[in-house]
N, C-alpha and C positions, 0 to 999 in steps of 0.2 A: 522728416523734418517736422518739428512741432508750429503749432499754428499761433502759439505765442512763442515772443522772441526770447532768448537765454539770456541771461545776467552773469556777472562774473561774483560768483562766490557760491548752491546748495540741493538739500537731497528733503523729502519729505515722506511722510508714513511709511508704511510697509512692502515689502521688496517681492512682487510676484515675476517669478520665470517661469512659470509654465509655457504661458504662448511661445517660448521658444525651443519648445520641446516638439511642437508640429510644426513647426516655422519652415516652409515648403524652400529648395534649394532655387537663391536666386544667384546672376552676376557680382560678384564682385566688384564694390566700387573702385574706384581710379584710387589710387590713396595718394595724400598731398604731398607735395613738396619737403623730403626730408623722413616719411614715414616709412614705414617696412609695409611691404606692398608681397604679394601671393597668394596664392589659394590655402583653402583653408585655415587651421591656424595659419596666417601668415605673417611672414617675417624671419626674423633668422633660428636657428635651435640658439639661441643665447640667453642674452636678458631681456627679450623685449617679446612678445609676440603682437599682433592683433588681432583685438575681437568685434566681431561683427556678430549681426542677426542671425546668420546664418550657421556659425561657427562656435557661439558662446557656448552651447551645452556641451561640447568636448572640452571647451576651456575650462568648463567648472568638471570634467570629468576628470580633465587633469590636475586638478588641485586635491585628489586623492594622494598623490605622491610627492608632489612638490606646492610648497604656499606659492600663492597668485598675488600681486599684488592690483588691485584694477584702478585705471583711471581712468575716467569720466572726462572728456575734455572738445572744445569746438571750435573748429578754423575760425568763426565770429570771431571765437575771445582769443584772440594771440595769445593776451598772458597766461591764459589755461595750457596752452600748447607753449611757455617756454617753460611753466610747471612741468609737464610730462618728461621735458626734457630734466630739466631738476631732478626727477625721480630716478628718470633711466642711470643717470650717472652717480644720483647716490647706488643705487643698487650694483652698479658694476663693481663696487668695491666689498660685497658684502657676499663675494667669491661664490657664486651662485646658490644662497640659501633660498632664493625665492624668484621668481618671473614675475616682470610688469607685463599688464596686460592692459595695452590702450585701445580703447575702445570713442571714438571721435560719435557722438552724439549725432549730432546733423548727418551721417549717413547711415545711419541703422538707427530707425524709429520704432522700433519692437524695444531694444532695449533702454531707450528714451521715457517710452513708457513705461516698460518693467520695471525700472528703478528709481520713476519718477521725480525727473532732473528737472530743477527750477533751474536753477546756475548751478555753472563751472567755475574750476574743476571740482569733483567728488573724488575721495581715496575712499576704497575699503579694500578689505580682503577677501580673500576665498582659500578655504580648509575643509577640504575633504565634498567639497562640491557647497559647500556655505557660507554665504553672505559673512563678513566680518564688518561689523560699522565702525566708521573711522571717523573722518570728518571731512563738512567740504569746505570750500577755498584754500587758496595756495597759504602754504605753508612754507617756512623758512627752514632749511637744511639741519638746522641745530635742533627745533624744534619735531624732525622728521627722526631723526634717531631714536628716541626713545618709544618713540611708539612705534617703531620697526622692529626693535629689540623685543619691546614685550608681545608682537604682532608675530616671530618668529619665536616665542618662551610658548607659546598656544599652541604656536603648532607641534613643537615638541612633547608637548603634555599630550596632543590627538597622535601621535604615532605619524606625522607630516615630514619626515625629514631628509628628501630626497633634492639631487639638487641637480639646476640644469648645466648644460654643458656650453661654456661662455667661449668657447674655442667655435663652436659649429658655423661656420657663414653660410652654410647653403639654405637656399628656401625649403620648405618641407614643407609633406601636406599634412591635412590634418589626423588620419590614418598614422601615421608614421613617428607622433609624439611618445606613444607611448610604446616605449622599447623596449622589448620582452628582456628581463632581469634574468644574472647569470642565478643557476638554479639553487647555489647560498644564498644569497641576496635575495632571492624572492623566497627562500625558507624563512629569513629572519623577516623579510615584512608581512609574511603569513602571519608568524608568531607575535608580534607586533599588536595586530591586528586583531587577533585573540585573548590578547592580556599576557602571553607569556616571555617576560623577559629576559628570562634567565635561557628560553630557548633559543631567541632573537640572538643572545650575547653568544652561546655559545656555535650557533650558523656564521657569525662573521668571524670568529676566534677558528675556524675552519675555514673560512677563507682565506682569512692572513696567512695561515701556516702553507695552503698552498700555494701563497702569492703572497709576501712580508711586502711586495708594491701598491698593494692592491689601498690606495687611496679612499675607494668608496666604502672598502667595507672595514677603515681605518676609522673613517668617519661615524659609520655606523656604530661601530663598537660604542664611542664616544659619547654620541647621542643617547644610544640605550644604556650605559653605565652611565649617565646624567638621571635617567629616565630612575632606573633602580635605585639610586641612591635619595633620590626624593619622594620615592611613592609614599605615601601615606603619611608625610612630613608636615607640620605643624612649626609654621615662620614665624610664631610669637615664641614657641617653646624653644625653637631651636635657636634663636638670638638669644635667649636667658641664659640658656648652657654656656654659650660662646660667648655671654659677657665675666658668667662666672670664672669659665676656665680658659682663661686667654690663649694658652699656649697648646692647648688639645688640639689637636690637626683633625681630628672626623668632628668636632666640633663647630671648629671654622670652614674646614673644608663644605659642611652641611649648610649652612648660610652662605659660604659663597655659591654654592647651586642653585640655591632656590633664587639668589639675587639675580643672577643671571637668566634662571626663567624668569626671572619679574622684569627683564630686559636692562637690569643694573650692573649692566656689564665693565663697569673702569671700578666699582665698586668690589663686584667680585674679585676683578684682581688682584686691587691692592689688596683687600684682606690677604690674602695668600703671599703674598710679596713682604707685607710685614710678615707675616706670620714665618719665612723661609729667613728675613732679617732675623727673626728672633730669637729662632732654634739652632739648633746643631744634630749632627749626627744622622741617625735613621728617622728621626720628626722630620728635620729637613728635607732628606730623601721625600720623604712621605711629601709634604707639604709643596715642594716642586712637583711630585708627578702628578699629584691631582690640580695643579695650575696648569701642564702642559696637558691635563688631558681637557680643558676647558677652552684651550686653545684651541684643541681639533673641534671642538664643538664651533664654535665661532667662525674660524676659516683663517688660515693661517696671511692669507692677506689685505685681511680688512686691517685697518690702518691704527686700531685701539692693542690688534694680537702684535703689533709689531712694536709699541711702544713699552707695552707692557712686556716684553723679550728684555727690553733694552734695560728695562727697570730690575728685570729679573736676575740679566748679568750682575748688575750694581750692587741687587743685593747677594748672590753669589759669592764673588771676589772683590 
């Protein structure tokens, strides 16, 4: 607990965790009313865990594979704590591209001072074990989107695109997060990881075939054919093309990926929704499957991929 009191709204200079890297094994505080309480990581395998002193460097070990989202937050400040809740529940709709990770101030003063909290609540992120800055005080749910969007457009760019499992209720430890990957899946995030995309793409294009259910590595495909099609892409150049040639589908198709790593995601779509209004034939073809494969990118049940379906019918038939 800090020896001055918290305020409701911030975060200041620079973010040192080291000390949490010797940080000796203590008890477990009691966790409040409403929180997700356990050892270790604790809390559910879904979209919430908690971090503590004791626990944070596996949490950031875990943001190797899947984005973290962290809040900063203190039983003091209620409204901090019905923020966290505001976050948990936008994120349950964002079909586990990322985990919140609450972290309650007032009982872990290691990371109090690691991250050197005046006021609550603080958001940032974590990719790949790295501090994301965000911003603090509570923030309004409309406002929260787009910077989730292009918060989740980064971590795609770092090869982050793993996601957790919103179904799991049992407590776990902190040992047990990280769940050894079926041996394609952990071929394509080897290759990932080494810059090779085209290896990535074709470890999960081997996994479909053995399993056309196989969900994650449906996704993965997705993410890495996102990944390919914008390496080394130029977002001034590539909207010049696509204002010139309206109806070129790798044209528009190319801006609407970069939009959507820029976290411009209802932008993305419609481009491609006019763009499937406009055409005919095999452009159409074209220009729908690269919508639907933007879709597996996104998550088929976040509530923009289900609008933009509806849109898609319309312009269809």
């Amino acid at each position: 607990m800090t020896d001055q009191p918290l305020t409701a709204g911030g975060l200041r200079g620079a973010i040192d965790l080291t000390a949490l890297r010797s940080q000796p094994p203590a008890a477990a505080p009691a966790a409040p009313s409403g929180q997700a309480g356990g050892s270790g990581i604790a809390g559910r395998a879904g979209v919430v865990v908690e971090g503590t002193d004791t626990n944070f460097q596996e949490v950031a070990n875990a943001s190797v594979g899947v984005p973290m989202l962290l809040v900063l937050w203190a039983a003091q400040i209620p409204e901090s704590r019905d923020y966290l809740d505001t976050v948990v529940r936008l994120a349950a709709g964002y079909d586990g591209r990322f985990q919140v990770v609450s972290v309650n101030v007032e009982q872990n003063p290691t990371l109090l001072r690691a991250f050197q909290v005046q006021s609550v609540p603080v958001t940032m992120g974590l990719i790949q074990g790295q501090p994301v800055p965000m911003f603090a005080g509570i923030q309004p749910e409309q406002a929260l989107r787009p910077v989730l969007d292009e918060f989740l457009g980064l971590a795609v760019q770092h090869g982050v695109t793993g996601r957790v499992d919103l179904a799991g209720a049992e407590p776990v430890e902190a040992g047990d997060v990280e769940e050894q990957l079926p041996p394609l899946h952990q071929e394509a995030y080897d290759a990932i990881e080494r810059g090779d995309l085209d290896g990535a793409a074709a470890a999960y294009e081997k996994a479909l075939k053995q399993n056309p259910a196989d969900a994650d590595a449906e996704l993965g495909l997705a993410q890495v054919g996102l990944m390919q099609r914008t390496e080394g892409a130029d977002l001034q150049a590539a909207r010049a093309a696509a204002a010139e040639h309206p109806l070129d589908v790798a044209a528009q198709g190319l801006v609407a990926d970069l939009d959507l790593l820029g976290g411009h995601v209802e932008d993305a779509f419609l481009r491609l929704i006019d763009l499937v209004r406009a055409t005919a034939g095999e452009e159409r073809e074209q220009a729908k499957n690269h919508l639907l494969q933007l879709f597996a990118v996104v998550g088929s049940h976040d509530e923009r991929v289900r609008k933009a379906r509806t849109s898609l019918m319309s312009a269809l038939f």
